[in-house]
BAGUVEX-112818 format. One record per residue: x, y, z of N, C-alpha, C in turn; residue in three letters. Coordinates in steps of 0.05 Angstrom, whole numbers. Example, Ala and Ser with C-alpha at 12.3 -4.5 7.8 and 13.67 -1.06 7.14 Angstrom:
2
<node><n_u>264</n_u><n_v>-114</n_v><n_w>156</n_w><ca_u>246</ca_u><ca_v>-90</ca_v><ca_w>156</ca_w><c_u>264</c_u><c_v>-66</c_v><c_w>156</c_w><r>ALA</r></node>
<node><n_u>257</n_u><n_v>-45</n_v><n_w>142</n_w><ca_u>273</ca_u><ca_v>-21</ca_v><ca_w>143</ca_w><c_u>258</c_u><c_v>1</c_v><c_w>157</c_w><r>SER</r></node>
***
This chain:
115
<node><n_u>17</n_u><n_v>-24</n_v><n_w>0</n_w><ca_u>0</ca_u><ca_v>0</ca_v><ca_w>0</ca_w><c_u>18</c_u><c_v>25</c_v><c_w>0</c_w><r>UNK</r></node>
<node><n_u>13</n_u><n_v>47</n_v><n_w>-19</n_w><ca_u>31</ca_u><ca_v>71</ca_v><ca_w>-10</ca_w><c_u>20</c_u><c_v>85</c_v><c_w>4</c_w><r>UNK</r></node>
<node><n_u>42</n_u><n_v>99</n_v><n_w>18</n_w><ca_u>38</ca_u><ca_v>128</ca_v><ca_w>34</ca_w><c_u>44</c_u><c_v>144</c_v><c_w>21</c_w><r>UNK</r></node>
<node><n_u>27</n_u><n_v>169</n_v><n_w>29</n_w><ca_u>27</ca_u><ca_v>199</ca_v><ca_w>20</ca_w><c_u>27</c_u><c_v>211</c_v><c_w>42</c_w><r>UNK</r></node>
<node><n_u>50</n_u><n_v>228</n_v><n_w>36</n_w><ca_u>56</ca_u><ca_v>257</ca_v><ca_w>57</ca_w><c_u>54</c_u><c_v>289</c_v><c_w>45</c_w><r>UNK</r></node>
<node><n_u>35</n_u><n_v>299</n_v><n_w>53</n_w><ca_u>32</ca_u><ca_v>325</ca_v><ca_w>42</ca_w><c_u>48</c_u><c_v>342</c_v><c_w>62</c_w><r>UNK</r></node>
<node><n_u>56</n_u><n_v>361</n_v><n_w>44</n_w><ca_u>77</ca_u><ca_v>394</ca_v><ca_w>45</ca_w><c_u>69</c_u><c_v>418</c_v><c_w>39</c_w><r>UNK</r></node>
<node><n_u>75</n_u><n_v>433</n_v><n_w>46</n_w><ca_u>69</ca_u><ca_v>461</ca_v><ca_w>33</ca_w><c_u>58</c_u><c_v>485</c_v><c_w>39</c_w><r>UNK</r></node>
<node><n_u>42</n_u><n_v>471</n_v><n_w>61</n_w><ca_u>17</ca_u><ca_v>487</ca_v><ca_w>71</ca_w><c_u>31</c_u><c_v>515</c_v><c_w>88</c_w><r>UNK</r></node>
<node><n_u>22</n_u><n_v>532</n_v><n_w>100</n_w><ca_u>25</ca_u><ca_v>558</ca_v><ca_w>112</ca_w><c_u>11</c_u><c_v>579</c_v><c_w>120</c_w><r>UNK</r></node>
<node><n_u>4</n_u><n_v>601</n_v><n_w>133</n_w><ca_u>2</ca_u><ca_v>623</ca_v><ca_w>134</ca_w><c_u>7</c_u><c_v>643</c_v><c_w>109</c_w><r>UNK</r></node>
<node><n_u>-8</n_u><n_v>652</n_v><n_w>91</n_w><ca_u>-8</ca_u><ca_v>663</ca_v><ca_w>72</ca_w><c_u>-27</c_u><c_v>693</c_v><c_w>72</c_w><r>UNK</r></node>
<node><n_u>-24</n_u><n_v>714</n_v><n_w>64</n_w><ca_u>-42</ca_u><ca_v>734</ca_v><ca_w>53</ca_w><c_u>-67</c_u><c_v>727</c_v><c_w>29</c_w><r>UNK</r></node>
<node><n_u>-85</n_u><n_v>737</n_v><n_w>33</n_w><ca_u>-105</ca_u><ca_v>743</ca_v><ca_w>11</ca_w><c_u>-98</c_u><c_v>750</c_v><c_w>-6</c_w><r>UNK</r></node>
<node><n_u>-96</n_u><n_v>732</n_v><n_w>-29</n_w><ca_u>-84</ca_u><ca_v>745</ca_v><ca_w>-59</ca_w><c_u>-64</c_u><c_v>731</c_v><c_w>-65</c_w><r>UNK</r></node>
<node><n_u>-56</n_u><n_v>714</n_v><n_w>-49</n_w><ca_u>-24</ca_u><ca_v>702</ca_v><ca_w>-44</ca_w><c_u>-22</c_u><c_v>674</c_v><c_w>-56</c_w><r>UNK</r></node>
<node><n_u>-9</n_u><n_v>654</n_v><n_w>-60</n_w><ca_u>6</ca_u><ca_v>634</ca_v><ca_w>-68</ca_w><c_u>9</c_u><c_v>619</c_v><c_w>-47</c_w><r>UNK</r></node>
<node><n_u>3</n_u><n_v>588</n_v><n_w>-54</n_w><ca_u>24</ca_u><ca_v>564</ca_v><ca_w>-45</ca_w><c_u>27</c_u><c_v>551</c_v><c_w>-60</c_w><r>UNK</r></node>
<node><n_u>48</n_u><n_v>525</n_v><n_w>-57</n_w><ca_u>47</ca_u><ca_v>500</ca_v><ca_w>-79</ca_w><c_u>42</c_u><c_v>482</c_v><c_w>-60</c_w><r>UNK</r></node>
<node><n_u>27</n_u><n_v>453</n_v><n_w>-54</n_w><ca_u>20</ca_u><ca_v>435</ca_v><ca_w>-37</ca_w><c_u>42</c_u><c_v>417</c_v><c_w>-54</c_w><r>UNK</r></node>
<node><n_u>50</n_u><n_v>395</n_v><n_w>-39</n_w><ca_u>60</ca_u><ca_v>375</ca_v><ca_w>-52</ca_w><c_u>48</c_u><c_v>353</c_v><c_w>-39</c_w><r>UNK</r></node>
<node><n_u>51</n_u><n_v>336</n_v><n_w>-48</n_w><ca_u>44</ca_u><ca_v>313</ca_v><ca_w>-42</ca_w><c_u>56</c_u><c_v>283</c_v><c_w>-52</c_w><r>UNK</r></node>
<node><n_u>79</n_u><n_v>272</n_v><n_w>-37</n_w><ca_u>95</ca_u><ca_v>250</ca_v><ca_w>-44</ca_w><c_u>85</c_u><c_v>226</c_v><c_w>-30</c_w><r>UNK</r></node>
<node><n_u>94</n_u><n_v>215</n_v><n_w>-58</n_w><ca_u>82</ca_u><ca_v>179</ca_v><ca_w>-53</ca_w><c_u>111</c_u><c_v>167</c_v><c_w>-43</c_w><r>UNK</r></node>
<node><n_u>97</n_u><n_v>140</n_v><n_w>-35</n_w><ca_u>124</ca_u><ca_v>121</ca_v><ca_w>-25</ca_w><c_u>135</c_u><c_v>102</c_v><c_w>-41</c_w><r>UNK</r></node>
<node><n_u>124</n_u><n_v>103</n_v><n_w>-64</n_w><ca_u>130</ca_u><ca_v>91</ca_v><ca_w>-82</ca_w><c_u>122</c_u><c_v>100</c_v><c_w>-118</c_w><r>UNK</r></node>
<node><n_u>127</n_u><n_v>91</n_v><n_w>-129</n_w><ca_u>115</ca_u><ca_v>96</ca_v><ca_w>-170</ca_w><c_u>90</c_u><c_v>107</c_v><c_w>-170</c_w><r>UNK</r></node>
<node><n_u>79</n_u><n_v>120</n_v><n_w>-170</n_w><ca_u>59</ca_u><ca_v>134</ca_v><ca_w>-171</ca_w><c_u>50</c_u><c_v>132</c_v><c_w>-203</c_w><r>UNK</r></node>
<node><n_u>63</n_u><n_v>119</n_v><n_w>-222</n_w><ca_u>48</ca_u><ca_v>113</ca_v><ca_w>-245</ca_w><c_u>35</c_u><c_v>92</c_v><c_w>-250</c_w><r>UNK</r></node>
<node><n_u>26</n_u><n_v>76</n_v><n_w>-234</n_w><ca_u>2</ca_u><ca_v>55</ca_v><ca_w>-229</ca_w><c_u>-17</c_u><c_v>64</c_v><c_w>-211</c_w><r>UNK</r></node>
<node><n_u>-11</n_u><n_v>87</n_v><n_w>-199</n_w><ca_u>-35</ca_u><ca_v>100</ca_v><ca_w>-180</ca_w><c_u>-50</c_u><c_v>123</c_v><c_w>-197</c_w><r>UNK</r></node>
<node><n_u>-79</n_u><n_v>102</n_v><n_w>-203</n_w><ca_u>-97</ca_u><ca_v>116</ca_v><ca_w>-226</ca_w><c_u>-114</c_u><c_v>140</c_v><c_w>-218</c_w><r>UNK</r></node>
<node><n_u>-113</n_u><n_v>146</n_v><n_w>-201</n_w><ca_u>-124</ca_u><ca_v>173</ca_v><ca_w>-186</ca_w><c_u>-102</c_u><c_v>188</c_v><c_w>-164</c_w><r>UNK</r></node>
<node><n_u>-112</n_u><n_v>211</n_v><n_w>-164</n_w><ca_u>-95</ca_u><ca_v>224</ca_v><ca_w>-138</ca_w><c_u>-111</c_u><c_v>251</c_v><c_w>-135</c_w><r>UNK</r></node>
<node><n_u>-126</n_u><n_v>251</n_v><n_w>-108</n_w><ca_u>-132</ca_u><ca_v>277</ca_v><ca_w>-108</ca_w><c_u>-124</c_u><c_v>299</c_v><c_w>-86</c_w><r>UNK</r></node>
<node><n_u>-135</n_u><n_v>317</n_v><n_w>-86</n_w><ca_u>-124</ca_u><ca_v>343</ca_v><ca_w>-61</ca_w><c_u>-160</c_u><c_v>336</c_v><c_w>-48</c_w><r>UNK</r></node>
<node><n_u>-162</n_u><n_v>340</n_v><n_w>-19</n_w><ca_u>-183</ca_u><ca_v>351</ca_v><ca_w>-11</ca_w><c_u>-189</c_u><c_v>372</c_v><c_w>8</c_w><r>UNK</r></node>
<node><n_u>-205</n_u><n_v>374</n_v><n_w>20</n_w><ca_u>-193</ca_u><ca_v>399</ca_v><ca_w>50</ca_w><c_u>-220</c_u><c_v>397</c_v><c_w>63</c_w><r>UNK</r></node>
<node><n_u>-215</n_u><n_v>405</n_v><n_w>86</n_w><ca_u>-239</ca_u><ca_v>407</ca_v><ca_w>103</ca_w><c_u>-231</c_u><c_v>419</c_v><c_w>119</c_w><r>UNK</r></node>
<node><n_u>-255</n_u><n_v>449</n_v><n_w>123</n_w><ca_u>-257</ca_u><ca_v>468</ca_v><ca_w>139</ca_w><c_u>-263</c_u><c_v>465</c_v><c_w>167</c_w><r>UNK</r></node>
<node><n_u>-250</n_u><n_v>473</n_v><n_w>194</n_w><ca_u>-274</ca_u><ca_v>482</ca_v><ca_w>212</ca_w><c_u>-300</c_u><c_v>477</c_v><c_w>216</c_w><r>UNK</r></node>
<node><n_u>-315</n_u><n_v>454</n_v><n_w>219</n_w><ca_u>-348</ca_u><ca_v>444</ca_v><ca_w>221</ca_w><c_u>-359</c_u><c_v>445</c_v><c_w>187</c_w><r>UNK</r></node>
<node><n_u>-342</n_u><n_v>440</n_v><n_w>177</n_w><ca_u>-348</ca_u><ca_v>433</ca_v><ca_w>153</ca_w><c_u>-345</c_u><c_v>408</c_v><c_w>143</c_w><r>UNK</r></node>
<node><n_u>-359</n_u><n_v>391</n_v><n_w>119</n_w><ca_u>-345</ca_u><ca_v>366</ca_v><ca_w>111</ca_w><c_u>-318</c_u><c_v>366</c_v><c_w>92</c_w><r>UNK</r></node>
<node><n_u>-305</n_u><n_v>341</n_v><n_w>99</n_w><ca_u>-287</ca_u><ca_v>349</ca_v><ca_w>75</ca_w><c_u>-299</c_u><c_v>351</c_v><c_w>47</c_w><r>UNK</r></node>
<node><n_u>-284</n_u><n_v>361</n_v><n_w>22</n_w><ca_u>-291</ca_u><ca_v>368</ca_v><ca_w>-1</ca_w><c_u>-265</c_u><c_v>351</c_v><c_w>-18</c_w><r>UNK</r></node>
<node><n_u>-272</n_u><n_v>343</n_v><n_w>-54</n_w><ca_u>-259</ca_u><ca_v>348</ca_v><ca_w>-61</ca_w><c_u>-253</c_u><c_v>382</c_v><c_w>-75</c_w><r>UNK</r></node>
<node><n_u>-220</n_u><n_v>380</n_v><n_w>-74</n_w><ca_u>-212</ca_u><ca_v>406</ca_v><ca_w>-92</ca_w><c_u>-203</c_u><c_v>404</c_v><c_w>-122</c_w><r>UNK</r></node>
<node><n_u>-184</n_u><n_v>381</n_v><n_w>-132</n_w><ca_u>-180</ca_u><ca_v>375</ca_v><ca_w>-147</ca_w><c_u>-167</c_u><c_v>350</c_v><c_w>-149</c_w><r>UNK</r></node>
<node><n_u>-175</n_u><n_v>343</n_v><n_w>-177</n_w><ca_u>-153</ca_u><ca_v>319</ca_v><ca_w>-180</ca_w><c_u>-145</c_u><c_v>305</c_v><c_w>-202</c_w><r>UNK</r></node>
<node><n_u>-135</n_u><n_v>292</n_v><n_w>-209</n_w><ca_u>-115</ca_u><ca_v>284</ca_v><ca_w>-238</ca_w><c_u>-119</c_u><c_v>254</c_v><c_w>-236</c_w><r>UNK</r></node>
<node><n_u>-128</n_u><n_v>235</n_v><n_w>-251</n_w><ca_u>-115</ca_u><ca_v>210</ca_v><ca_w>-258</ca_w><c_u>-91</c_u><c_v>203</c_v><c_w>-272</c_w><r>UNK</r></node>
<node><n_u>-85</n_u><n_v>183</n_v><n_w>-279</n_w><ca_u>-63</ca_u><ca_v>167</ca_v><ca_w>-289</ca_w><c_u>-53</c_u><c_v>176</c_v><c_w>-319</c_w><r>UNK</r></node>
<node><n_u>-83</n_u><n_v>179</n_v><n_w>-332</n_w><ca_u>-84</ca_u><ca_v>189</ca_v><ca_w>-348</ca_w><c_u>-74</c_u><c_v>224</c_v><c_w>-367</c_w><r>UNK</r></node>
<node><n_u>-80</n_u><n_v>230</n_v><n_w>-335</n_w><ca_u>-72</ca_u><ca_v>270</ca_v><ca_w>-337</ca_w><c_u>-99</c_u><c_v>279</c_v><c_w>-343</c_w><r>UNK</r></node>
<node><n_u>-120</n_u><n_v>262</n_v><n_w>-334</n_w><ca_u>-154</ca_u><ca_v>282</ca_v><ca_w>-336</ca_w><c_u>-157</c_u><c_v>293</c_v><c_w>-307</c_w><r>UNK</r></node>
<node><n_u>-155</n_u><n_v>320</n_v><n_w>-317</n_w><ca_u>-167</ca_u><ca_v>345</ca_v><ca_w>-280</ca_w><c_u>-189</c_u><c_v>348</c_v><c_w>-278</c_w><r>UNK</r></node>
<node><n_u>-206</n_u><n_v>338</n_v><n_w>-259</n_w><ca_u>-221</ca_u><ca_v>354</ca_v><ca_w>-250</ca_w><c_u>-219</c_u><c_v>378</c_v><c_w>-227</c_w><r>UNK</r></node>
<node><n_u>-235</n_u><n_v>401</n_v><n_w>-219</n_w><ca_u>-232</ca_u><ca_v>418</ca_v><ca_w>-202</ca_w><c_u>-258</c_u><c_v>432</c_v><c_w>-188</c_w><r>UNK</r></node>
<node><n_u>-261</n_u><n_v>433</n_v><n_w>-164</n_w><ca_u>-281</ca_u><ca_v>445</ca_v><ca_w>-158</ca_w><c_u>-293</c_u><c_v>476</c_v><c_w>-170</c_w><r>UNK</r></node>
<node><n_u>-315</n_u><n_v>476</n_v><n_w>-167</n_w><ca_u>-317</ca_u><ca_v>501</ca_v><ca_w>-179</ca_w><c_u>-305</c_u><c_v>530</c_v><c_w>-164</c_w><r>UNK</r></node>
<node><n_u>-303</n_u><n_v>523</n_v><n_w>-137</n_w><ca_u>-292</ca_u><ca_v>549</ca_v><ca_w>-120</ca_w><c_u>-261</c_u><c_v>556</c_v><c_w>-128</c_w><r>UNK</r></node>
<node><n_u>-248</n_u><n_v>533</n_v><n_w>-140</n_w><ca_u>-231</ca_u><ca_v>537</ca_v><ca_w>-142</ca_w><c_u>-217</c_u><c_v>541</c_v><c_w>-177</c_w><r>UNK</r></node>
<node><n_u>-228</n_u><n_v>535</n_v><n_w>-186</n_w><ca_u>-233</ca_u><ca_v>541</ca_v><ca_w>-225</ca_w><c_u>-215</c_u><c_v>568</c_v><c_w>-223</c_w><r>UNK</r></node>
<node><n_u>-186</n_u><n_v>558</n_v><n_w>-244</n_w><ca_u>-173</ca_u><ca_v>585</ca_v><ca_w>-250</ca_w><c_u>-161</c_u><c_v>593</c_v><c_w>-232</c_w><r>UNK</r></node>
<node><n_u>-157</n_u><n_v>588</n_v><n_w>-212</n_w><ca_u>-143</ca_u><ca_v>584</ca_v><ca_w>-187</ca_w><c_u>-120</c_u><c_v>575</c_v><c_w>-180</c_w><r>UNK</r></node>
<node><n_u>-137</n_u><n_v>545</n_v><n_w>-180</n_w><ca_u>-113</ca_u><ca_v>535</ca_v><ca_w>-175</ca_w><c_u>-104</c_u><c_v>511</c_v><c_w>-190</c_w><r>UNK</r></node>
<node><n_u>-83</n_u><n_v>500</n_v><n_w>-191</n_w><ca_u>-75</ca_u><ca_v>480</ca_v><ca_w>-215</ca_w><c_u>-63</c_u><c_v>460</c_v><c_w>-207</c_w><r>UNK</r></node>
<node><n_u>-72</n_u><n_v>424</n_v><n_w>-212</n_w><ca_u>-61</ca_u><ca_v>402</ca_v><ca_w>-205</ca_w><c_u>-46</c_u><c_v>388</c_v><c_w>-223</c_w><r>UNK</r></node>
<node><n_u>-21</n_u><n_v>379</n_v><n_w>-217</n_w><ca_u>0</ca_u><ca_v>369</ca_v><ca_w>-226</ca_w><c_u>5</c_u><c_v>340</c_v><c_w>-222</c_w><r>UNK</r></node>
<node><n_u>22</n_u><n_v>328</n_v><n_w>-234</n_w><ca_u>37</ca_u><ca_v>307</ca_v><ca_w>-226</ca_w><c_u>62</c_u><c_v>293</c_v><c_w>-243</c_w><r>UNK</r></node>
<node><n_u>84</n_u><n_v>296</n_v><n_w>-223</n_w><ca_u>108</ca_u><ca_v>282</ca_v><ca_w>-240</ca_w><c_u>113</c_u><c_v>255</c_v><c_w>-228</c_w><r>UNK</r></node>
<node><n_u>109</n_u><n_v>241</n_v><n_w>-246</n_w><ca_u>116</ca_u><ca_v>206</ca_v><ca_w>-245</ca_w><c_u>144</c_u><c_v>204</c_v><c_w>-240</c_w><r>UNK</r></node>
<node><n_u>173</n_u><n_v>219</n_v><n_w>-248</n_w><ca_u>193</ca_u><ca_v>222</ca_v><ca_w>-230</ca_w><c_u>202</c_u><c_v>220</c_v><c_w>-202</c_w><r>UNK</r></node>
<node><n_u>188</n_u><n_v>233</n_v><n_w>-204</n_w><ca_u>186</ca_u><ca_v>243</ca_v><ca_w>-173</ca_w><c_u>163</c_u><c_v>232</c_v><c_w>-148</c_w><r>UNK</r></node>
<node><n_u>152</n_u><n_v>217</n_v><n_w>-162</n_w><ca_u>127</ca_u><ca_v>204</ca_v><ca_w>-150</ca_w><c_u>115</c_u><c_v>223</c_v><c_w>-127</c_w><r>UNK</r></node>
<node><n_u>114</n_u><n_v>235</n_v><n_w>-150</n_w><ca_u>96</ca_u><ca_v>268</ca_v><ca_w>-136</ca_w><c_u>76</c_u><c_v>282</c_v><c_w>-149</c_w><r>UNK</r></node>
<node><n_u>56</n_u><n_v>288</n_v><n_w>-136</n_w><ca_u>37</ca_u><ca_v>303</ca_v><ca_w>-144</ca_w><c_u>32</c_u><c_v>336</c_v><c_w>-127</c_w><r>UNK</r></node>
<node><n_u>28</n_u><n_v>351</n_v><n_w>-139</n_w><ca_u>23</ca_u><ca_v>387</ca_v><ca_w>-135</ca_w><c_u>0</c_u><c_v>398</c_v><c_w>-132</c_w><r>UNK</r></node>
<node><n_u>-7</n_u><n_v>419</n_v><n_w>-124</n_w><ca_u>-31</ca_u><ca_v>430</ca_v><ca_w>-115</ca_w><c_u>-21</c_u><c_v>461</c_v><c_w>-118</c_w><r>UNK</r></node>
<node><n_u>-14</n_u><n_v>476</n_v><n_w>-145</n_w><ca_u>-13</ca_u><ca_v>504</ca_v><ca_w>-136</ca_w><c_u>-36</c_u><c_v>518</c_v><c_w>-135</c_w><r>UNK</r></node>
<node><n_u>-36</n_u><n_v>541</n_v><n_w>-119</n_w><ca_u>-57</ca_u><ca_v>560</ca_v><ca_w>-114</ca_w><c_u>-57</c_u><c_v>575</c_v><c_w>-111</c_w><r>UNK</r></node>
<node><n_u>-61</n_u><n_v>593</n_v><n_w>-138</n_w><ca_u>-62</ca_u><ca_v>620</ca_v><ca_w>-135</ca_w><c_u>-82</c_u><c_v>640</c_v><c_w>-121</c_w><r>UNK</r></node>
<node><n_u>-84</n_u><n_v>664</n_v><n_w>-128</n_w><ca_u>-102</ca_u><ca_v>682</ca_v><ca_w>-112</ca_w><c_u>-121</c_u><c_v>678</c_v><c_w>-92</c_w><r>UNK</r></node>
<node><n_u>-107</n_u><n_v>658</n_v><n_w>-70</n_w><ca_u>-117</ca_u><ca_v>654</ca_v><ca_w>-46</ca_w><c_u>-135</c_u><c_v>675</c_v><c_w>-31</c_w><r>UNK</r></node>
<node><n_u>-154</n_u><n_v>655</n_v><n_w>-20</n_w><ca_u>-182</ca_u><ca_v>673</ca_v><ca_w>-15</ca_w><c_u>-178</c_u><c_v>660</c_v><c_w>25</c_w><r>UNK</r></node>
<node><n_u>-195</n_u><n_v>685</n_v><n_w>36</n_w><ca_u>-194</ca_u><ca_v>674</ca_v><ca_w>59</ca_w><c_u>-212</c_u><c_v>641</c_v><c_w>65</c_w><r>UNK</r></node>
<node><n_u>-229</n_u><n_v>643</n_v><n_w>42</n_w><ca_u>-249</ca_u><ca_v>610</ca_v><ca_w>45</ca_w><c_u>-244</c_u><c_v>596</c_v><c_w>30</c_w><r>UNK</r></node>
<node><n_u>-210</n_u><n_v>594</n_v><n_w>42</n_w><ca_u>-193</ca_u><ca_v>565</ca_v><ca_w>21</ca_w><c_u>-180</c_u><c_v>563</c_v><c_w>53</c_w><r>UNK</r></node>
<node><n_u>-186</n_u><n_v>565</n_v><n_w>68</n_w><ca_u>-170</ca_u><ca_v>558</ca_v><ca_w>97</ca_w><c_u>-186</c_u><c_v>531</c_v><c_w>102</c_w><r>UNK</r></node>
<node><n_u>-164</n_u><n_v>510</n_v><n_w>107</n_w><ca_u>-171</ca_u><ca_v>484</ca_v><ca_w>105</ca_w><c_u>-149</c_u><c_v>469</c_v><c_w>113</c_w><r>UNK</r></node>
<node><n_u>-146</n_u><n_v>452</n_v><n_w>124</n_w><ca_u>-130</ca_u><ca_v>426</ca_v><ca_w>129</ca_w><c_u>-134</c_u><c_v>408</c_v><c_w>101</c_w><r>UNK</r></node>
<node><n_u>-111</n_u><n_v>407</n_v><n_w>87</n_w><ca_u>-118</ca_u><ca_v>402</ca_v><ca_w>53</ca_w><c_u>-105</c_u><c_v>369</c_v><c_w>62</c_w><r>UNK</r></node>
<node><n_u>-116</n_u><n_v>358</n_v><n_w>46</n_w><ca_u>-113</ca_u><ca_v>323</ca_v><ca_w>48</ca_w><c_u>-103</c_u><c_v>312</c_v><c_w>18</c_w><r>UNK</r></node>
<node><n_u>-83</n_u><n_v>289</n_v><n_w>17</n_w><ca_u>-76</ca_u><ca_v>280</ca_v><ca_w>-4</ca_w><c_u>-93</c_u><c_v>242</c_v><c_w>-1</c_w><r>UNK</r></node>
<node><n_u>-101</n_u><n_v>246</n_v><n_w>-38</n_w><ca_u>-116</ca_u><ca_v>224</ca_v><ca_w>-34</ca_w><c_u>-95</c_u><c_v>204</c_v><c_w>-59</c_w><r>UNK</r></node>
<node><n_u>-94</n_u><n_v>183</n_v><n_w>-53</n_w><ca_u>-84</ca_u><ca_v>161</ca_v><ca_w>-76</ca_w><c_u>-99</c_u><c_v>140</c_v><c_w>-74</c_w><r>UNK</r></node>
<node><n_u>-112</n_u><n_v>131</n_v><n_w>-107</n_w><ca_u>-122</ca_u><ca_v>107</ca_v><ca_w>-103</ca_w><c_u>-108</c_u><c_v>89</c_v><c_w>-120</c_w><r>UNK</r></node>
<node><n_u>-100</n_u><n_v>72</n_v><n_w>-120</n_w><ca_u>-97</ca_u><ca_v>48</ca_v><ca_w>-146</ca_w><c_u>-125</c_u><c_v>21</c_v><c_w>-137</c_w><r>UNK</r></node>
<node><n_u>-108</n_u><n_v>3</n_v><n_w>-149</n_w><ca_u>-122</ca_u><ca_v>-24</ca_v><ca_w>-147</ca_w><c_u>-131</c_u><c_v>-38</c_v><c_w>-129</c_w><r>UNK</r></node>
<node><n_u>-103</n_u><n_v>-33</n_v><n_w>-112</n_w><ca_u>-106</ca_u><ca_v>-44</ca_v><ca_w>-80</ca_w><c_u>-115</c_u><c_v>-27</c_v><c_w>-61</c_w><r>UNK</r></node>
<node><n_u>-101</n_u><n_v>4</n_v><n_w>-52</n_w><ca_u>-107</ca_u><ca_v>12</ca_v><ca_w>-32</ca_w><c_u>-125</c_u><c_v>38</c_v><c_w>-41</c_w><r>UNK</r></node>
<node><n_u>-131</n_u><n_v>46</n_v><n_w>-20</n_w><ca_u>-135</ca_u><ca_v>82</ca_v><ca_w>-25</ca_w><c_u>-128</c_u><c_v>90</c_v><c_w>1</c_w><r>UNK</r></node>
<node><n_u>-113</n_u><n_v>113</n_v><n_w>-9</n_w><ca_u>-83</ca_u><ca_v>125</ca_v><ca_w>19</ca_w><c_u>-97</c_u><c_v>147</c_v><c_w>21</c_w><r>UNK</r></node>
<node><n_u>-94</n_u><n_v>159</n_v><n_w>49</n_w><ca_u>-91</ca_u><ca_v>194</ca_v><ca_w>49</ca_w><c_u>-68</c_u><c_v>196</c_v><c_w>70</c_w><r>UNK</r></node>
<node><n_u>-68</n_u><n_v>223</n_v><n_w>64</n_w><ca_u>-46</ca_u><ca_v>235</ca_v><ca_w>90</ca_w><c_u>-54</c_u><c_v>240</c_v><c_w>114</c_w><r>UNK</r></node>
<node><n_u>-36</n_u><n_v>257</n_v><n_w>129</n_w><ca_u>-46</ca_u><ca_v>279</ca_v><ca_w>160</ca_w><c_u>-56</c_u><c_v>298</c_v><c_w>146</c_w><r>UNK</r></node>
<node><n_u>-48</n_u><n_v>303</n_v><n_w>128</n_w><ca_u>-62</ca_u><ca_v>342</ca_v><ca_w>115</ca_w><c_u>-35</c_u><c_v>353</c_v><c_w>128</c_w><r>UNK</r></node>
<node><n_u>-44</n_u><n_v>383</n_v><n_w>107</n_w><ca_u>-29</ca_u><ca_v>402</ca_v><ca_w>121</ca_w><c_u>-51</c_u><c_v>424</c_v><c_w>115</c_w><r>UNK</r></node>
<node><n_u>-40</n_u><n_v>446</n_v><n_w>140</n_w><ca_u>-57</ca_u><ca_v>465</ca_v><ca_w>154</ca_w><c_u>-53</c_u><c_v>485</c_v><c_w>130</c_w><r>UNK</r></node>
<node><n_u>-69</n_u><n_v>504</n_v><n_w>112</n_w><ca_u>-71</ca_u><ca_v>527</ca_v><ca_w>92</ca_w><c_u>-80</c_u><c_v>550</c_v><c_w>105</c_w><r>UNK</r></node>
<node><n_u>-78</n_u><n_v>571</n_v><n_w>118</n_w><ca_u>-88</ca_u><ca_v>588</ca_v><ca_w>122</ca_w><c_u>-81</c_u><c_v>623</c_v><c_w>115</c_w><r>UNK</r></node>
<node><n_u>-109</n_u><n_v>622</n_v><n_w>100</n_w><ca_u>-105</ca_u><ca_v>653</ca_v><ca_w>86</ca_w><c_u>-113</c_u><c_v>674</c_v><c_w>111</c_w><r>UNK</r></node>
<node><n_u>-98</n_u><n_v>689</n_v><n_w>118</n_w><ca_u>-118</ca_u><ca_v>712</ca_v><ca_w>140</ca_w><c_u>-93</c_u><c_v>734</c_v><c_w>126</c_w><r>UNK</r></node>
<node><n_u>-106</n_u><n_v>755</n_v><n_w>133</n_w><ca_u>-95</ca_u><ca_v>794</ca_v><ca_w>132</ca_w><c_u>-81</c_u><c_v>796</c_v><c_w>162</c_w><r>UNK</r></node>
***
């Protein structure tokens, strides 16, 4: 089964940038899905985006034009950049991997936009 450890997260301004990462423990080109999710504060988690094996994105609509999901099979890594951060993108963002056998997530890492 692989593990995924997500990175990236921070304290950021409104209007501002991060890149999430998210590394596998192994080839990540047999892992046919991979997504980002997040969950707010008394909220459920959500998906935000995500990429298959293939390179097909989907993205939530809050986030459309936003922000953009990646993945290099090198690196058995997958990305989450995000631009013009809004304060209601503050979230504990989660990495998801599914293949055949397992479906992995992470701890998350903490995103928070405040002024």
């Amino acid at each position: 089964q692989v593990q995924v450890v997500e990175s990236g997260g921070g304290l950021v301004q409104p209007g501002g940038s991060l890149r999430l990462s998210c590394a596998a423990s192994r080839s990540i080109f047999s892992i046919y899905y991979m997504g980002w999710y997040r969950q707010a504060p008394g909220k459920q988690r959500e998906l935000v985006a995500s990429i298959t094996s293939g390179d097909s994105t989907t993205y939530a609509d809050s986030v459309k034009g936003r922000f953009s999901i990646s993945r290099d099979n090198a690196k058995n890594t997958v990305y989450l950049q995000m631009n013009n951060l809004k304060v209601e993108d503050t979230a504990v963002y989660y990495c998801n991997a599914r293949s055949s056998v397992s479906n992995s997530w992470g701890q998350g890492t903490q995103v928070t936009v405040s002024s």
